[in-house]
C-alpha positions as CSV (number, residue, x, y, z in Angstrom):
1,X,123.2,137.1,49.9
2,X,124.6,133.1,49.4
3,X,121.9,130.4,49.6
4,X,118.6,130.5,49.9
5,X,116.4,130.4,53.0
6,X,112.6,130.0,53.6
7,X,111.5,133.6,55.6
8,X,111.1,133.0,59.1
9,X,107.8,134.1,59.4
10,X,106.7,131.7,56.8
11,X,108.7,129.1,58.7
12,X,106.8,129.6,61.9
13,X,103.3,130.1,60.2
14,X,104.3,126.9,58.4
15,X,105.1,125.3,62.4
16,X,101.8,126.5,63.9
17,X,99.3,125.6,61.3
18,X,100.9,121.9,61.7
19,X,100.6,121.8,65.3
20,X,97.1,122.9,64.7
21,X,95.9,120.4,62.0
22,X,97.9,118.0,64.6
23,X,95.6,118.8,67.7
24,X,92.0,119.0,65.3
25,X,93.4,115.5,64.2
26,X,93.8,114.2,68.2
27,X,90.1,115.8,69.1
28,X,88.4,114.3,66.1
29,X,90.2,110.6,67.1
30,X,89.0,111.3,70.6
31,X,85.4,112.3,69.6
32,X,84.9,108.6,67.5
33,X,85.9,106.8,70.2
34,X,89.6,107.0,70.4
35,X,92.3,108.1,73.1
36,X,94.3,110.7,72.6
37,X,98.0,110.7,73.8
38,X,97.1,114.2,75.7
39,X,94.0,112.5,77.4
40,X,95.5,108.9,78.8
41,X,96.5,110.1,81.8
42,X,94.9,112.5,83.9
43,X,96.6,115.5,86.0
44,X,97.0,114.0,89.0
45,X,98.9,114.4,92.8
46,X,101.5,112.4,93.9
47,X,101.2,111.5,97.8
48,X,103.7,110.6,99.7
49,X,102.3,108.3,100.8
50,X,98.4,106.3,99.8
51,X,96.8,103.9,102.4
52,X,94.0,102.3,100.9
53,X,91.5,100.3,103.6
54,X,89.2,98.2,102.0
55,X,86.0,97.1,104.0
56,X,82.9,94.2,103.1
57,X,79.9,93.7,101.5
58,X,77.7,96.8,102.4
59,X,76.0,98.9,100.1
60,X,76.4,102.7,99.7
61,X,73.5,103.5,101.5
62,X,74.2,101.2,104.2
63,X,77.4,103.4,104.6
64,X,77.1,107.3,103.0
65,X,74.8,108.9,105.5
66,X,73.9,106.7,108.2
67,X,74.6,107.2,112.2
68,X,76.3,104.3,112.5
69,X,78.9,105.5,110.6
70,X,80.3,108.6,112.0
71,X,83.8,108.4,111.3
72,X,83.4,107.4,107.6
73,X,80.8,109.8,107.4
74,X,83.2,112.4,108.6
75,X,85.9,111.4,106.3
76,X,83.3,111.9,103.5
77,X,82.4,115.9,104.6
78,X,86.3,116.4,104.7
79,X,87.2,114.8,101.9
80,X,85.6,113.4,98.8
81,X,82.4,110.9,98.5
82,X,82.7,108.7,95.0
83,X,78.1,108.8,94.6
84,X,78.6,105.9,92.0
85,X,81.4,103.4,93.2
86,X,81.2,100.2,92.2
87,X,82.6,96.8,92.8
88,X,82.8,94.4,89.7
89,X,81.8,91.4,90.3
90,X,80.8,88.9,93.7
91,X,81.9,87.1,95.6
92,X,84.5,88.9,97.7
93,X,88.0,87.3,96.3
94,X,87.7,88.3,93.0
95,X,87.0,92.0,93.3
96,X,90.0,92.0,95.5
97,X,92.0,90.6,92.7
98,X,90.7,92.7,90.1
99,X,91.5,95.8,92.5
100,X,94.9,94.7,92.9
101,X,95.4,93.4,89.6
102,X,93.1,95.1,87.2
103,X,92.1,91.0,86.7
104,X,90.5,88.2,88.9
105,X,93.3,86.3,87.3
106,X,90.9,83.0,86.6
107,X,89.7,82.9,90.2
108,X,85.6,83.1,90.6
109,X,85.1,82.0,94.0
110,X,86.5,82.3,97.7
111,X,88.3,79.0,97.6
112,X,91.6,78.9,98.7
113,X,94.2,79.1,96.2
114,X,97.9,78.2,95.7
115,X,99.5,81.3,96.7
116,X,102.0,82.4,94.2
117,X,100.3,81.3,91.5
118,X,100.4,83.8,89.1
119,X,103.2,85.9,87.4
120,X,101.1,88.9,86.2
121,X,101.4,92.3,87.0
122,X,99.3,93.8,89.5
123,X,99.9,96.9,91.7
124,X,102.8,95.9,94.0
125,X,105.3,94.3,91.3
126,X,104.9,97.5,89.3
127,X,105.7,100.0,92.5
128,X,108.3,97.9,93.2
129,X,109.8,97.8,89.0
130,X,109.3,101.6,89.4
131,X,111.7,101.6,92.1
132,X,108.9,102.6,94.5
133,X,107.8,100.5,97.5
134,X,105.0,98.8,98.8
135,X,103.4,97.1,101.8
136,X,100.2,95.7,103.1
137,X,98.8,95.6,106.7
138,X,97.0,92.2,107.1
139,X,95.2,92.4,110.5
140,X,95.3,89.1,112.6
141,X,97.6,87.5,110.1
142,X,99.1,84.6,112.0
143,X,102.6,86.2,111.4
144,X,104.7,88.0,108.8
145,X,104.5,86.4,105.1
146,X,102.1,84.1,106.6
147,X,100.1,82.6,103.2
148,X,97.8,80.1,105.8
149,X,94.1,80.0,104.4
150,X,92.3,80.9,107.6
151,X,93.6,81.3,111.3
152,X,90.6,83.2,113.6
153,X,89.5,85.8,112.0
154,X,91.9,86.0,109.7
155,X,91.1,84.8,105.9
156,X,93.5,85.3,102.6
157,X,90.8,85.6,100.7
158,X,90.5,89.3,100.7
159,X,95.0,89.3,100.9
160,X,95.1,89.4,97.0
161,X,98.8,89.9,97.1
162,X,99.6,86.4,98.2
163,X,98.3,85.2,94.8
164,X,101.4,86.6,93.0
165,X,104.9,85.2,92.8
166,X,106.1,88.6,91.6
167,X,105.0,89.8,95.6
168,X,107.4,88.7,98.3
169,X,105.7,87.5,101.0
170,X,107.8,89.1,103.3
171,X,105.8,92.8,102.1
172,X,102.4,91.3,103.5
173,X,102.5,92.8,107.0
174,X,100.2,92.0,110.6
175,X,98.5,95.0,111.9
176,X,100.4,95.7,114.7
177,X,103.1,96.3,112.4
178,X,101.5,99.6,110.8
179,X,103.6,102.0,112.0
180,X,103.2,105.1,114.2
181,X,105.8,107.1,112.6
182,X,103.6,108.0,109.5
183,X,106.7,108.2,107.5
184,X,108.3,104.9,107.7
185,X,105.1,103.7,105.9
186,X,105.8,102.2,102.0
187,X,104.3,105.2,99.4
188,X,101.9,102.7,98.9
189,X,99.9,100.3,101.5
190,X,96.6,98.7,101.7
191,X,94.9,97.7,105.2
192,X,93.1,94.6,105.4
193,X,90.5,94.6,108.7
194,X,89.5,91.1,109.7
195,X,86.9,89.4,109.4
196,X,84.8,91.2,112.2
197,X,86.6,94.6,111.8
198,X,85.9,94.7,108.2
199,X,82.2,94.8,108.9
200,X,81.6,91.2,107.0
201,X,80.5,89.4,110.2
202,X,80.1,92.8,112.7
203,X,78.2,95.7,112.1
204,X,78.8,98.9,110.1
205,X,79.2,100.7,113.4
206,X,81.7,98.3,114.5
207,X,83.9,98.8,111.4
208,X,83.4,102.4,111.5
209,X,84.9,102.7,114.9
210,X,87.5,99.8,113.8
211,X,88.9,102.4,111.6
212,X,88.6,105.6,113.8
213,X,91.1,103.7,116.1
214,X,93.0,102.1,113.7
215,X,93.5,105.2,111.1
216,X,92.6,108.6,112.2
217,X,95.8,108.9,113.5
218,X,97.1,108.2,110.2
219,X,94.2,110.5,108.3
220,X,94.7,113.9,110.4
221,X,98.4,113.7,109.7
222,X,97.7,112.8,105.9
223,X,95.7,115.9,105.9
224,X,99.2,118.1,106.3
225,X,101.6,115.7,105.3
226,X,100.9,115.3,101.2
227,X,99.7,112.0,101.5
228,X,96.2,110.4,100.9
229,X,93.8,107.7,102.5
230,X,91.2,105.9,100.5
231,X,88.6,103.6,102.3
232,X,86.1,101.5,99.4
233,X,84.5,98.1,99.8
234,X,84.7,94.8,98.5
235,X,81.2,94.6,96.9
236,X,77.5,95.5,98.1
237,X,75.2,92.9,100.0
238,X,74.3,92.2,96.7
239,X,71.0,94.1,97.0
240,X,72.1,97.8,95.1
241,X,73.4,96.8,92.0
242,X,77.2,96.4,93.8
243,X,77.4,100.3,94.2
244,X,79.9,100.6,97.5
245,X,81.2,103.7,99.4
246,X,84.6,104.6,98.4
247,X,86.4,108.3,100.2
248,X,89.2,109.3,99.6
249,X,90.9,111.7,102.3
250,X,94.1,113.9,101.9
251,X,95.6,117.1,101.5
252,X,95.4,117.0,98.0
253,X,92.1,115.9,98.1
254,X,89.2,119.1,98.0
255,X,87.1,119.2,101.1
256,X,83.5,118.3,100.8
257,X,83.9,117.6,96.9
258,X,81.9,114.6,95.1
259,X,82.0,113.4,91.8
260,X,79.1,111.2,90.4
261,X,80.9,109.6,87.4
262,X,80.8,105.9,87.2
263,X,84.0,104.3,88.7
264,X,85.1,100.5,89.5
265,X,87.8,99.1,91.4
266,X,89.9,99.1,87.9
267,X,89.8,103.0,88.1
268,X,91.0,103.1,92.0
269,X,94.1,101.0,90.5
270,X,94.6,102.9,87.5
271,X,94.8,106.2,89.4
272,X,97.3,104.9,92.1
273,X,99.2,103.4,89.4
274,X,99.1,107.0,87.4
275,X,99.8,109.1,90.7
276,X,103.4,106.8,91.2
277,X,104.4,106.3,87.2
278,X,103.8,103.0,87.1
279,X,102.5,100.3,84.0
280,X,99.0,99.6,84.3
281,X,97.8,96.0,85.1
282,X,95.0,94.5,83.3
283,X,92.0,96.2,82.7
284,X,93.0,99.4,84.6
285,X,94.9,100.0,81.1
286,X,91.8,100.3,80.0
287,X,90.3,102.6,82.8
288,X,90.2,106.2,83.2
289,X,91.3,108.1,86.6
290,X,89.6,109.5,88.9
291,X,89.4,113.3,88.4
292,X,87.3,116.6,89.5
293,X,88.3,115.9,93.3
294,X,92.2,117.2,93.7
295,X,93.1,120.2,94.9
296,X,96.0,120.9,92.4
């Protein structure tokens, strides 16, 4: 025999008590307060495609459970009901920022700002850097790329997209432009109600049939198509501690499931951003996903 060799066995003994020091040394880095490589990112579908709708100031209770609700409601029993959903802050525009953007990126209030004036990253420049695409369905927007303040019942201030020069304006889409051939729609859209449809100056049963019309359509064919609809809110009425409703509706998404773990609008952005491989945009870095409802 030339040479001399370590025994195999000894070799691979050698290997596994490594990988085991290794994994104690990840669980004790979790357990004081760290994140561990295995734990950043949860298992979680890809759709393809996500539609998030995001509604007005109403409380969960004003939403989860009540008769003037019915489709929402229904959407709930089929799908999965968020019990402590949360926006982050009030007024309206910001939370939509920070949902977008993981960030109100400076802005407080609902005043009308510059559009394009920031450069960060937010949901639709990082589907569009990871080669996906993107789109948003804007309902009585004047026209599409329109970046006007206010026109009817229109208002930008819950369009967050038009606040980023990283966005074109040319992705910001009106309502009649959602499409009826499910799979022309971007992998990832949000739909914007107006002022009236998103139950801010109508009533919760107006809203709720709003979306019946609008989005059915759209849910039953999610249901067999691999592809996912979320519906949250903005913020509360300010009365309940700005806990909202937020479902989430798919075939990936386990019927009549709930999860009661504390979630914000930076975890409905970290978990679309997971699900499609992007970066993560401001504090949703810093969020965890939203887990225990999928059905793989």
């Amino acid at each position: 025999m030339s040479g001399w060799s370590i025994p195999r066995r000894r070799t691979r003994t050698a290997l596994f008590t490594a990988l085991g020091l290794a994994a104690a040394s990840a669980g004790l880095w979790a357990g004081l307060g760290g994140t561990s490589a295995a734990s950043t990112t949860a298992v979680l579908p890809t759709p393809d495609h996500t539609v998030v709708v995001v509604f007005e100031n109403h409380a969960y209770n004003q939403v989860i459970g009540s008769s003037s609700a019915p489709y929402i409601n229904s959407l709930k029993s089929g799908g999965a009901n968020l019990t402590q959903s949360f926006g982050v802050t009030h007024p309206s525009q910001p939370n939509y920022l920070q949902l977008f953007s993981g960030s109100n990126q400076g802005v407080t209030d609902d005043s009308c700002y510059t559009p394009g004036f920031s450069s960060a990253a937010n949901l639709g420049s990082e589907l569009i850097a990871a080669g996906k695409t993107w789109g948003s369905y804007n309902e009585t927007l004047p026209s599409q790329g329109s970046t006007t303040c206010s026109s009817g019942k229109y208002a930008r201030k819950h369009n967050p997209w038009f606040a980023f020069s990283n966005v074109p304006t040319s992705t910001a889409k009106t309502m009649t432009q959602f499409p009826t051939d499910f799979t022309t729609l971007p992998q990832v859209s949000f739909v914007v109600p107006n002022l009236c449809s998103d139950m801010h100056d109508c009533s919760v049963s107006t809203g709720d049939t709003w979306l019946k019309n609008k989005l059915k359509a759209y849910a039953d064919w999610a249901k067999t198509h691999n592809s996912l609809l979320v519906v949250t809110f903005d913020e509360d009425n300010r009365l309940a501690g700005n806990k909202i409703p937020t479902v989430l509706y798919g075939q990936q998404v386990i019927p009549g499931s709930t999860s009661s773990t504390t979630y914000n609008h930076y975890n409905v952005l970290r978990t679309i951003e997971d699900m499609y491989g992007t970066t993560h945009a401001g504090q949703a870095a810093n969020a965890s996903d939203i887990t225990g409802i999928w059905a793989s």
